[in-house]
VOGU-3710 file (C-alpha; in Angstrom, 3 decimals, decimal comma):
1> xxxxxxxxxx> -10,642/-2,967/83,783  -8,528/-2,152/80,711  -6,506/-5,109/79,440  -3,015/-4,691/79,171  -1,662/-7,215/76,838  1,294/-7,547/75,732  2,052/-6,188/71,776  2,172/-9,193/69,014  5,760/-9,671/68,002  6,772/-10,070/64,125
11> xxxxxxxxxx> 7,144/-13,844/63,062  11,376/-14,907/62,618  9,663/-15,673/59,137  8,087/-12,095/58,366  11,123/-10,440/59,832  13,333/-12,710/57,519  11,205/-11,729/54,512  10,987/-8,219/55,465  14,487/-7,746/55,758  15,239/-9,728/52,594
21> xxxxxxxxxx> 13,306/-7,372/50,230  14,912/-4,471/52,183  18,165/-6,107/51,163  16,873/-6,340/47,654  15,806/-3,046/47,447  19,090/-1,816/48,160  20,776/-3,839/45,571  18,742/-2,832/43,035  19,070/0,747/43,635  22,996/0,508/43,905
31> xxxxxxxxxx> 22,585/-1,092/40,133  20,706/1,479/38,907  23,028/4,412/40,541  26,033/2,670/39,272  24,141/1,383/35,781  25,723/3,320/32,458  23,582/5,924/31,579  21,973/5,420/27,607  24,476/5,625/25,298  23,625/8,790/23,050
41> xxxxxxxxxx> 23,330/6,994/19,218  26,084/7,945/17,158  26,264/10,250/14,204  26,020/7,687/11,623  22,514/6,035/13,673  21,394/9,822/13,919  21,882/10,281/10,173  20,054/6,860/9,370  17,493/7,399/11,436  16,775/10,893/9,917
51> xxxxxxxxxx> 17,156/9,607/6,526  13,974/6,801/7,128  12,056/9,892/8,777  13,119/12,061/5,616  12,023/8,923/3,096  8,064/8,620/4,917  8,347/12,466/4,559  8,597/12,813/1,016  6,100/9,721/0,972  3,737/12,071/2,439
61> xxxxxxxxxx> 4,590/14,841/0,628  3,631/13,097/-2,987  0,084/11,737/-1,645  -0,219/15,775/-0,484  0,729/16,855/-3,700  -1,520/14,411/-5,514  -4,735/15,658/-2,867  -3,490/19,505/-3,871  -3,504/18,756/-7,786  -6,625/17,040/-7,446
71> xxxxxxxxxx> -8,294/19,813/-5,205  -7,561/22,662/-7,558  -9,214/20,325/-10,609  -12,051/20,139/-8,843  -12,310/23,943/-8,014  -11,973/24,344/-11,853  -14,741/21,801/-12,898  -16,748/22,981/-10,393  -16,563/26,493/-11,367  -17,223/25,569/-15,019
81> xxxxxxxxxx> -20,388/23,872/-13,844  -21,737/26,355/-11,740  -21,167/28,650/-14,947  -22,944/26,497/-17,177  -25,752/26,167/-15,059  -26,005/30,064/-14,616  -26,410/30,019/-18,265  -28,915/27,359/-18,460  -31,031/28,620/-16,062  -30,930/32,291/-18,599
91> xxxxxxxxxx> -31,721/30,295/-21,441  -34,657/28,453/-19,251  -36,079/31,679/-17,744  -35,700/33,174/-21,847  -38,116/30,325/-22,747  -40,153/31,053/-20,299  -40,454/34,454/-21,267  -40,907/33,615/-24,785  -43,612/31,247/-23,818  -45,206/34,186/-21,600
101> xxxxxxxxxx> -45,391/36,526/-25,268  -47,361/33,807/-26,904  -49,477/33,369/-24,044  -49,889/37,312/-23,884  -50,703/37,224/-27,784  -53,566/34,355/-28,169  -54,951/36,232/-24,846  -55,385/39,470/-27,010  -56,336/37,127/-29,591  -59,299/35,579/-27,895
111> xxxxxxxxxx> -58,096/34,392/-24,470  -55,614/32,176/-23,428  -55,558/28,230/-23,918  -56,382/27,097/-20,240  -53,273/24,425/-20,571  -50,690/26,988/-21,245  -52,098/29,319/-18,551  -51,759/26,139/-16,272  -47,925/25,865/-17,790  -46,693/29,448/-16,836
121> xxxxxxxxxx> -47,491/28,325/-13,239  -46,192/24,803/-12,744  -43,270/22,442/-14,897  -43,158/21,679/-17,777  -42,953/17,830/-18,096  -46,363/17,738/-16,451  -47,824/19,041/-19,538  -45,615/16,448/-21,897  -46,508/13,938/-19,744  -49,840/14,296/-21,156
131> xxxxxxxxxx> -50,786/13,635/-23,967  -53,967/15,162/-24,113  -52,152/18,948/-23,611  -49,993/17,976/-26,384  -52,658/18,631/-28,824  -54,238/21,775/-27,289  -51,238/23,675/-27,968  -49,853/25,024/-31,382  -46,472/23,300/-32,564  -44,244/26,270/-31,589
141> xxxxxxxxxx> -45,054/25,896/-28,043  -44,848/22,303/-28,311  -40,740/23,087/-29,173  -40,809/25,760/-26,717  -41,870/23,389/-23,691  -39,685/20,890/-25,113  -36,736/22,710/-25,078  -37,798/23,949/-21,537  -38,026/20,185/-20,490  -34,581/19,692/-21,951
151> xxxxxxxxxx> -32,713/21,873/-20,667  -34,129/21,517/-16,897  -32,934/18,230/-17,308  -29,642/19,107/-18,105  -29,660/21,724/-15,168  -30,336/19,010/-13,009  -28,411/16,698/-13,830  -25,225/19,249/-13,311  -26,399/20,326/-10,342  -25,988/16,757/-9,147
161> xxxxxxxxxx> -22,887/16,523/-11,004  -21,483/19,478/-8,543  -23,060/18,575/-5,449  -20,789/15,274/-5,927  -17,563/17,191/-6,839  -18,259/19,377/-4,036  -18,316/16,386/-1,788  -15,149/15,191/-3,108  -13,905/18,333/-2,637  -14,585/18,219/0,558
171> xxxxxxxxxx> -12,850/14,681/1,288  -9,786/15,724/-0,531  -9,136/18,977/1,676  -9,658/16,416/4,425  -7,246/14,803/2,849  -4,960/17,700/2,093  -5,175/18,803/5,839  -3,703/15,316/7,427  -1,080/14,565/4,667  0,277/18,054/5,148
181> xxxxxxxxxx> 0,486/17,386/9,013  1,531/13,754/8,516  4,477/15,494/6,609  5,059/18,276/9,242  5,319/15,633/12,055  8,203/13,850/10,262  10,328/16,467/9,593  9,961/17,734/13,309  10,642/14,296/14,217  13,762/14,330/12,262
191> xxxxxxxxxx> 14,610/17,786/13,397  14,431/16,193/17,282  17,059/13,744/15,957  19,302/16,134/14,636  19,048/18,745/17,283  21,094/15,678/19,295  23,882/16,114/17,299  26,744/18,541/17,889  27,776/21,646/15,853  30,505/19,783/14,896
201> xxxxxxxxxx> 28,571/16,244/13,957  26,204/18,099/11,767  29,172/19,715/10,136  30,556/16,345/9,388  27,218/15,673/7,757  27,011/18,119/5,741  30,574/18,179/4,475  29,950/14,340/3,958  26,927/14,811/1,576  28,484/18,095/-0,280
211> xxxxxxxxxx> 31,568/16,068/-0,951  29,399/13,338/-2,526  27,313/15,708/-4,857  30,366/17,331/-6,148  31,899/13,883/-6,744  28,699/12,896/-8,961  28,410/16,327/-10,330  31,953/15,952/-11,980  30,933/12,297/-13,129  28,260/13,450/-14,854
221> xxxxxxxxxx> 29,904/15,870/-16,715  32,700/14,340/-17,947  29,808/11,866/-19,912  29,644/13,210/-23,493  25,813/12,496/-23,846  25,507/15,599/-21,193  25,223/17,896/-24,008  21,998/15,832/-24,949  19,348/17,620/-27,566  15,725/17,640/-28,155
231> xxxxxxxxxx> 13,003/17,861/-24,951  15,024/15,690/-22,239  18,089/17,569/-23,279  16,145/20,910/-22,768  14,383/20,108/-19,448  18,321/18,429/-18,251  19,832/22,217/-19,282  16,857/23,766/-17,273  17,290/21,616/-13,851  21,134/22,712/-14,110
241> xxxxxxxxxx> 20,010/26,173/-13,487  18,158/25,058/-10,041  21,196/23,309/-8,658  21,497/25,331/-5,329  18,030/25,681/-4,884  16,330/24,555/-1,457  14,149/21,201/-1,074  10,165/22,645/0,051  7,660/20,007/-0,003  4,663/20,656/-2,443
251> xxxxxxxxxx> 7,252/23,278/-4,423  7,435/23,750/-7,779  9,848/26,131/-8,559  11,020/28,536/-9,658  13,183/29,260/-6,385  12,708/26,048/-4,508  10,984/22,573/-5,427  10,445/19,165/-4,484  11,125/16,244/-6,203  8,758/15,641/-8,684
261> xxxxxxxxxx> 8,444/19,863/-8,949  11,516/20,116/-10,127  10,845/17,549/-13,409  7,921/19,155/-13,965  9,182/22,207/-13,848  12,138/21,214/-15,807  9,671/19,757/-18,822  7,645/22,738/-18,778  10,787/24,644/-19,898  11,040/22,449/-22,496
271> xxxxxxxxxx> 8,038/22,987/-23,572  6,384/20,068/-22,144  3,730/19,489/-19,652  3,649/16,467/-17,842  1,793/15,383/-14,768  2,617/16,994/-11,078  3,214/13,335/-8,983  6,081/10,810/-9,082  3,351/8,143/-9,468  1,858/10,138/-11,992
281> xxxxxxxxxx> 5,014/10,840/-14,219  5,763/6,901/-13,592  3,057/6,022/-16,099  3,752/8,488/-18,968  5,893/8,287/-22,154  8,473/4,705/-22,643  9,722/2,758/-19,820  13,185/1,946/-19,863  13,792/-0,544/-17,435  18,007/-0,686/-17,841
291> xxxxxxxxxx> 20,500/1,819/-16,644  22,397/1,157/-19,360  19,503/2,660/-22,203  19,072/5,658/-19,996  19,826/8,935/-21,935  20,379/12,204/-20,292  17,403/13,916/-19,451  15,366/10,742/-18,898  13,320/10,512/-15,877  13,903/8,297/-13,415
301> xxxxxxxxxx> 11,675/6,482/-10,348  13,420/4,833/-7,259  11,682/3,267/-4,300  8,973/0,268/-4,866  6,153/2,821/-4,433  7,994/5,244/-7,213  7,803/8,007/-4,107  10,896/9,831/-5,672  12,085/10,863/-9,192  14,872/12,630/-10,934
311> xxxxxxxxxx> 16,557/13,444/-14,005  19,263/11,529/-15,562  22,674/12,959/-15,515  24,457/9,997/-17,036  27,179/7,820/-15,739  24,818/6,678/-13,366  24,302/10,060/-11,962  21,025/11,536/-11,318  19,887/15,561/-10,870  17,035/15,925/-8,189
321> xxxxxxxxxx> 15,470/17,713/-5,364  16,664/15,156/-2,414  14,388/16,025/0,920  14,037/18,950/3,310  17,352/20,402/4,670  19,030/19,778/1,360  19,541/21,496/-2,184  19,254/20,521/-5,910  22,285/18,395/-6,384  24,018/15,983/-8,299
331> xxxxxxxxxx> 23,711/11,997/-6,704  24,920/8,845/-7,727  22,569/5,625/-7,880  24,316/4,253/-5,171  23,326/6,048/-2,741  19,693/6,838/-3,553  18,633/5,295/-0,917  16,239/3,095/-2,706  16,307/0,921/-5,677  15,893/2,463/-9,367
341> xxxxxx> 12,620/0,956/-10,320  12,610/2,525/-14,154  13,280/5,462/-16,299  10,807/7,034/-18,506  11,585/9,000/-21,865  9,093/11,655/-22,470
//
């Protein structure tokens, strides 16, 4: 017979608990329905923001342009390898050859010496490894098999040399590849950032930074030393020319450039040819560590890891290639964005 029990009532304590989270629950979610949504960052955090992304950038972009110049010196001493060791091996196989005629002759002669017969069909350095062959042979194919021995060693040893530079090759296109996305995520990071701004914010920002490069482009002309001669004065003259021109990571002119493509380009007008990297340019010429030596022309390094250069303008104005989104333009010191670290005089 079924039992027909009665159903097991909630505790006053489970019910009290129950309904206390319920209570809570409700609570909560009247907070978060009434809770201010985020506040959108303002223009000014935007802009900061954009600038740090902008800064790691152009970080980026110098280690990629340091992988790139290294990459294509490799290519080229790689190439002039493998073309000395196509002519080694014609000069090798021309010995051999020569050795072959002199075989050919004593065999017409009377047969052919049993140890050079034994050379035309295994190396060399087996036979001046012993010294006992040494003095079956005549003295001109002593210097043949010599200079056989010689130059396979050399052939060798630059085949080795390339099969090294082709691994570094290797590791630097690695290289190339991730500092080149590295760079790529920033600036779409940055773009994200400024895509939150209005028409009319991003207007202001623009106007804001235009404003400020005319205002240093007029300070730095009204400094007499702007007319400066000689190589600096030259490659000062020739960055002039570029002011306008876009901001394109790994650029060196002549229609757009990046930082340190624009004072290399600049030299090379001049005449001279200094290295492709901030960091490299850093380390060339005389260091002039105070504004106030700094001639037109000069280079000169900001940041602590010397990620950005440009040319001195005078009155503590400086011509450069800022970062993507921007032009060739005239900035003051002050607002660099980093500390001057020195200025170099080619």
């Amino acid at each position: 017979m079924a039992s027909h029990r009665r159903p097991k009532q909630p505790s006053r304590a489970r019910v009290t608990v129950l309904t206390t989270a319920a209570a809570a629950a409700v609570a909560l979610g009247s907070q978060a329905a009434n809770a201010a949504p985020t506040e959108k960052p303002s223009k000014d955090e935007v802009k900061a923001k954009v600038d740090k992304l902008y800064e790691q950038a152009e970080q980026a972009t110098e280690k990629y342009n340091g992988a790139k110049e290294k990459q294509e010196k490799l290519q080229k001493e790689i190439s002039t390898i493998q073309d000395n060791v196509a002519r080694g091996q014609e000069e090798v196989n021309e010995l051999r050859e020569g050795l072959g005629s002199m075989a050919s002759a004593q065999y017409r002669s009377g047969g052919i010496d049993p140890s050079l017969q034994l050379l035309l069909s295994a190396d060399p350095d087996d036979y001046l490894d012993k010294a006992s062959t040494l003095d079956q042979l005549s003295a001109q194919q002593v210097e043949a098999l010599k200079e056989i021995q010689e130059k396979q060693r050399e052939l060798a040893q630059q085949r080795a040399e390339a099969s090294e530079k082709l691994k570094d090759l290797s590791s630097t296109r690695t290289e190339l590849g991730e500092k080149k996305k590295e760079v790529q995520a920033k600036l779409a990071e940055a773009q994200k950032l400024l895509n939150t701004l209005t028409a009319a914010e991003k207007a202001a920002l623009q106007e804001q930074e235009e404003r400020a490069s005319r205002d240093s482009g007029r300070q730095a002309l009204t400094n007499p030393a702007a007319s400066a001669s000689g190589r600096a004065g030259a490659a000062y003259a020739a960055a002039q020319t570029k002011l306008g021109s876009p901001y394109v990571y790994g650029a060196t002119g002549p229609s757009s450039f990046d930082c340190s493509g624009l004072t290399s380009w600049a030299y090379a007008q001049a005449g001279v040819s200094i290295p492709r990297t901030s960091e490299a340019q850093a380390n060339i010429g005389t260091r002039i560590y105070s504004q106030s030596d700094l001639q037109v022309g000069d280079l000169v390094f900001f940041f602590n890891d010397l990620h950005h250069v440009g040319l001195y303008a005078g009155n503590g104005q400086v011509i450069h290639a800022p970062r993507t989104g921007t032009v060739v333009r005239y900035e003051s010191f002050s607002t660099m964005g980093g500390p001057f670290m020195w200025g170099v005089r080619v």
